[in-house]
C-alpha positions as CSV (number, residue, x, y, z in Angstrom):
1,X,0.0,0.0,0.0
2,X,1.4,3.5,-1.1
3,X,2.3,5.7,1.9
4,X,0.1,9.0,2.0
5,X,2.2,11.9,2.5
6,X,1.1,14.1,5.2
7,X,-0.1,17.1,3.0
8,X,-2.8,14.8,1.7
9,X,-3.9,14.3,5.1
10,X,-4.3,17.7,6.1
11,X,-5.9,18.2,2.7
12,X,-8.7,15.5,3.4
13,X,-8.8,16.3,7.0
14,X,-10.2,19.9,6.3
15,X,-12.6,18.6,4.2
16,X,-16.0,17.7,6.3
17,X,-16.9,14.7,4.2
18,X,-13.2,13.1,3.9
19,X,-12.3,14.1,6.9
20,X,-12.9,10.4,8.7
21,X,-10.6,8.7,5.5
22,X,-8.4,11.0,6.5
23,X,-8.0,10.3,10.2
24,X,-7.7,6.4,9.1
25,X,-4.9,7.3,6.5
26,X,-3.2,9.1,9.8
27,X,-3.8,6.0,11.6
28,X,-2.6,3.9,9.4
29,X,0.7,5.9,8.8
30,X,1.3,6.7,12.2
31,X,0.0,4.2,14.9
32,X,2.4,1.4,14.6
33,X,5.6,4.0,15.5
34,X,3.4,5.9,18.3
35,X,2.8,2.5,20.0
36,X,6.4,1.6,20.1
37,X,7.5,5.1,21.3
38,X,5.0,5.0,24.2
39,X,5.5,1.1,24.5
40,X,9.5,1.9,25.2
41,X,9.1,4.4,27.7
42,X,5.8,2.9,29.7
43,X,7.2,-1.0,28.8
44,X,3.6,-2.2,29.7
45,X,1.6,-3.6,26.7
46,X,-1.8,-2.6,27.8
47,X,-0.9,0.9,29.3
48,X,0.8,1.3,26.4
49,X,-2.4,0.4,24.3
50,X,-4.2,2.9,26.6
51,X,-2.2,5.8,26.1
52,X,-2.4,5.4,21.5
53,X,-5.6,5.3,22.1
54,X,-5.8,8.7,23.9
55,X,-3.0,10.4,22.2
56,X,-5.4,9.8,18.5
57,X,-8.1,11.1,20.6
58,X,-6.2,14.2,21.2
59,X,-4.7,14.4,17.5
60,X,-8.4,13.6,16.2
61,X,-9.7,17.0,18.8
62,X,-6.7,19.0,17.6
63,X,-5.6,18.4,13.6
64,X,-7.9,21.9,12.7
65,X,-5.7,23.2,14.6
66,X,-2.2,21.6,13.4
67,X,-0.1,24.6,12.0
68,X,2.3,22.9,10.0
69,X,5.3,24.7,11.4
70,X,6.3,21.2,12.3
71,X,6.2,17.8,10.9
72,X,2.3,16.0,11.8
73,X,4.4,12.7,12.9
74,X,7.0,15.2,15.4
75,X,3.4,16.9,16.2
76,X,1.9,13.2,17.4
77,X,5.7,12.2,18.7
78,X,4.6,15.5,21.3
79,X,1.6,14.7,22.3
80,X,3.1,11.1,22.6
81,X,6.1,12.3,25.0
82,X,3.9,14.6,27.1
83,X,1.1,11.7,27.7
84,X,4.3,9.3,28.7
85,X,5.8,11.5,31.0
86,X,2.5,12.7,32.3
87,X,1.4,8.8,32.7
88,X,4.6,8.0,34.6
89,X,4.5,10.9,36.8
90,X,1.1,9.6,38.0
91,X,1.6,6.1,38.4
92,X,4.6,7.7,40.9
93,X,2.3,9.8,42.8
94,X,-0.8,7.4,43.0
95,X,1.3,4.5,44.1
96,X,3.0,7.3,46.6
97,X,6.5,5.3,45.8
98,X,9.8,7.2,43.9
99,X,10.5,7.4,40.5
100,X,13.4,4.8,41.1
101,X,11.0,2.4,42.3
102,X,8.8,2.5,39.1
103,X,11.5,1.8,37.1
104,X,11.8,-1.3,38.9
105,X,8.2,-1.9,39.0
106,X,8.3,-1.5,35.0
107,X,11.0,-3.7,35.0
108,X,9.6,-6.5,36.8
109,X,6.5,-6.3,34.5
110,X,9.0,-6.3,31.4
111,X,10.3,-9.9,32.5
112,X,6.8,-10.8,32.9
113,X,5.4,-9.5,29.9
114,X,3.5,-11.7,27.7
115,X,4.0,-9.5,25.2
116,X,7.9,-9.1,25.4
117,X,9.5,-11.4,22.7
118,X,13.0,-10.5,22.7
119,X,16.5,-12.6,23.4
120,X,18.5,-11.9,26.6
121,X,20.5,-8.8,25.4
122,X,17.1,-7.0,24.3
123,X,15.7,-7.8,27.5
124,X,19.0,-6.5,29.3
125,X,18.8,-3.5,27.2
126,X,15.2,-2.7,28.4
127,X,16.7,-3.4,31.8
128,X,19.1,-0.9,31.8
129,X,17.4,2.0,29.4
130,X,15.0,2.1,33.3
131,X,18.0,2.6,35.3
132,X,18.3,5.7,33.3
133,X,17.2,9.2,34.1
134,X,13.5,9.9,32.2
135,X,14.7,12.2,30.4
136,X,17.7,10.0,29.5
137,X,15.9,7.5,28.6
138,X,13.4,9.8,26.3
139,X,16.2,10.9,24.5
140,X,17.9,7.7,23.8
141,X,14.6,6.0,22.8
142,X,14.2,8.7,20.2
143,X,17.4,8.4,18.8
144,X,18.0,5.0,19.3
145,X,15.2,3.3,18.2
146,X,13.1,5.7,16.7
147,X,16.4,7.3,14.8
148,X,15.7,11.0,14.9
149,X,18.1,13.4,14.4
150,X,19.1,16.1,17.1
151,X,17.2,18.8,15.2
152,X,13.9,16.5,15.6
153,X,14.0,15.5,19.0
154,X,15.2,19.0,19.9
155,X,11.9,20.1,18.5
156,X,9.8,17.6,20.4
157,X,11.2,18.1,24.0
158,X,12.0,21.8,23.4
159,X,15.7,21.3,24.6
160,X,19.1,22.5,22.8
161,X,20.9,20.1,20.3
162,X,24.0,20.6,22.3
163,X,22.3,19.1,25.8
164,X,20.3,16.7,23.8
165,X,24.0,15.0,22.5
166,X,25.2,15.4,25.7
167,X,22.2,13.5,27.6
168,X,22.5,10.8,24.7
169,X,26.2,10.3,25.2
170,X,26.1,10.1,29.1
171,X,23.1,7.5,28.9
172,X,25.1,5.8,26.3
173,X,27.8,5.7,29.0
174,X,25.4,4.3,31.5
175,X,24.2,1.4,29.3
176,X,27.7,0.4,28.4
177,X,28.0,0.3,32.4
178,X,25.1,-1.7,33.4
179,X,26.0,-4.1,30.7
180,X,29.3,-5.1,31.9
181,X,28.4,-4.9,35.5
182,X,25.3,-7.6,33.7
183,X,28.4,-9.5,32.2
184,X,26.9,-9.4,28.8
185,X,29.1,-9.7,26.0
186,X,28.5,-8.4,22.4
């Protein structure tokens, strides 16, 4: 299936009558890499599940108003971020416990998970990405995995190029650490 470019959506979106097809075009385009972006930093399948479904809610209330000064996907990849982070920060203050102690809590779960499919070094990986910082962890996901540039992710969290290399590096650092103290070899 040919990949709609985003224009086209907007195009369709103003329209009242194409408007829904083009919602499911944005859908289609864009839910797969929202659910891994939220699915990396919240590591629970069903929160994760959760959260897509209420970050499209917000994107379906808001695309009127999308200015273009931005890419729609760094637009969602917001929305996205600030629903994680927001998520988290909650899940700290109703379980009353520190932000250390979800990471744990997330990491239990990820041994758990159901849903997790990935060999010993992924699941090490995952380990140590929660040791990180959140912000450290953000910023690696995004580059990482998700393979946006400086420019891009500087756009999303609203935070220089030259802290956002320096964050990357440091949790690079960190990982390297955690592995060896892990003993796993590459």
């Amino acid at each position: 299936m040919k990949q709609v470019e985003d224009d086209e959506i907007l195009a369709k979106f103003s329209v009242e009558h194409t408007r829904n097809e083009a919602f499911n075009l944005l859908i289609s385009k864009y839910q797969e890499k929202t659910y891994w972006h939220i699915r990396r930093l919240v590591i629970n399948h069903d929160d994760a599940d959760d959260l897509v479904q209420e970050v499209f809610i917000k994107v379906w209330k808001n695309l009127s108003k999308f200015r273009s000064d931005s890419k729609l996907y760094t637009w969602i990849y917001r929305i996205a971020t600030n629903d994680c982070i927001t998520f988290l920060n909650k899940k700290k203050q109703r379980n009353n416990i520190p932000l250390d102690d979800v990471s744990a809590e997330l990491s239990e779960s990820l041994v758990a998970s159901s849903y997790f499919n990935g060999d010993k070094i992924q699941m090490k990986l995952q380990q140590a990405l929660l040791t990180l910082p959140e912000k450290q962890r953000l910023i690696f996901n995004m580059k990482y995995y998700d393979e946006l540039k400086y420019e891009e992710i500087s756009e999303i969290l609203g935070t220089s190029v030259g802290a956002l290399k320096a964050s990357f590096h440091i949790a690079v650092k960190k990982i390297e650490v955690f592995m060896l103290n892990e003993d796993i070899t590459f």
